[in-house]
C-alpha positions as CSV (number, residue, x, y, z in Angstrom):
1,X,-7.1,32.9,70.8
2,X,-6.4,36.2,72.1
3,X,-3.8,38.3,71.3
4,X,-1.0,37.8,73.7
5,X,-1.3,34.1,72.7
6,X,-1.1,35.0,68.9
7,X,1.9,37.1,69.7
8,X,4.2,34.5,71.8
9,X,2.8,32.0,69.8
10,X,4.1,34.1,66.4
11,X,7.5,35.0,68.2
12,X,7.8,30.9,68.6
13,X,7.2,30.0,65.4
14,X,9.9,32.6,64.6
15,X,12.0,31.9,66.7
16,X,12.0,28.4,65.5
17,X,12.3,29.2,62.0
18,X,8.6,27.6,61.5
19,X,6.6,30.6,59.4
20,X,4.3,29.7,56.8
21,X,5.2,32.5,54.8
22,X,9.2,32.1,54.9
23,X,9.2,30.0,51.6
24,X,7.0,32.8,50.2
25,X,9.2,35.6,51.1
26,X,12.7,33.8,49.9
27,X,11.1,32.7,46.4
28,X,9.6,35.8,46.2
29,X,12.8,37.7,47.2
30,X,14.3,35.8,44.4
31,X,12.1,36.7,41.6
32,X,12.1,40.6,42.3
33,X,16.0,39.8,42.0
34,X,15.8,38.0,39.1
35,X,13.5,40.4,37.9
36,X,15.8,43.4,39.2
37,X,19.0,41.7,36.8
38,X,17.3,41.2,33.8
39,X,16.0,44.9,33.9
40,X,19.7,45.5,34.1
41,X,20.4,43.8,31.1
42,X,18.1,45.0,28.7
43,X,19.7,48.5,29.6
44,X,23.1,46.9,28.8
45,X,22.0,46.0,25.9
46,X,20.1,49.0,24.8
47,X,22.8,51.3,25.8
48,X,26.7,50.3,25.4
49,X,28.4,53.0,26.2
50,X,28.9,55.5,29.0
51,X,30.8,58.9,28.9
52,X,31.3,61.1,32.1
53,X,33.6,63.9,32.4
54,X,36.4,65.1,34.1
55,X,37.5,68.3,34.8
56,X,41.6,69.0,34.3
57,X,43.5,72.4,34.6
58,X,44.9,73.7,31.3
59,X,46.5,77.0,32.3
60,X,47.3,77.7,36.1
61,X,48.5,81.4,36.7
62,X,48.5,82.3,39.9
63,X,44.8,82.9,41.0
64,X,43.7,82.6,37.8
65,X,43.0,78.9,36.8
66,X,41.5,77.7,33.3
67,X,40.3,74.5,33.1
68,X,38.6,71.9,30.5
69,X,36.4,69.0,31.1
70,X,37.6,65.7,29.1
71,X,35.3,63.1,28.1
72,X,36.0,59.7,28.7
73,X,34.0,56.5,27.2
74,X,33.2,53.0,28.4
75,X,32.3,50.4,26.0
76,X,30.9,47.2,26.2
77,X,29.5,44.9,24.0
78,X,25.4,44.0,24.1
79,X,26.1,40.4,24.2
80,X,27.1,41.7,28.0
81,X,23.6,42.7,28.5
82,X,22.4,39.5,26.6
83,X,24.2,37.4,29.0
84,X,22.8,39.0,31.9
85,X,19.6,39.2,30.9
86,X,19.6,35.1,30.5
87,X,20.8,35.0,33.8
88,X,17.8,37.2,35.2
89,X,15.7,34.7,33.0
90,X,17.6,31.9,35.1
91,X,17.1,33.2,38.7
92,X,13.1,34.1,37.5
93,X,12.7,30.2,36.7
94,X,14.4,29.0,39.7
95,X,12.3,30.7,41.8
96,X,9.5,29.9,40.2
97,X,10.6,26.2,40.9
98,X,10.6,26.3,44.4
């Protein structure tokens, strides 16, 4: 088989929706995704708060401006991250069903 043959007979088999390695790709797709959200949980878990910053004027006087930056704080609970890390767990195991 040369390789014009391989080619249109590849872009066929595509075309059709008949690749041997589309199963492949999908579970595998799934398990770097499953993978992906349980990494996010263990963070959510390990860390349950954020704090960022913003910046507000204090004192405004004419071209002179003083200003302060103000913290403000997310919580969440780890049983968040727990949750999503069974989840991750989940997707893994489905995948590896397929």
């Amino acid at each position: 088989m040369n390789y014009a043959s391989f080619r249109r007979k590849c872009v066929t088999d595509s075309l059709k929706g008949n690749l041997p390695f589309n199963k492949f790709i999908e579970t595998n797709s799934m398990k770097n995704a499953g993978i992906f959200i349980l990494i996010i949980g263990v963070v959510l878990t390990i860390f349950t708060a954020v704090t960022f910053f913003t910046r507000e004027k204090v004192v405004d006087l004419g071209s002179i401006a003083i200003t302060a930056d103000k913290p403000h704080h997310v919580y969440w609970s780890p049983w968040i991250g727990v949750g999503v890390m069974v989840l991750g767990v989940v997707i893994i195991l489905v995948s590896a069903k397929k």
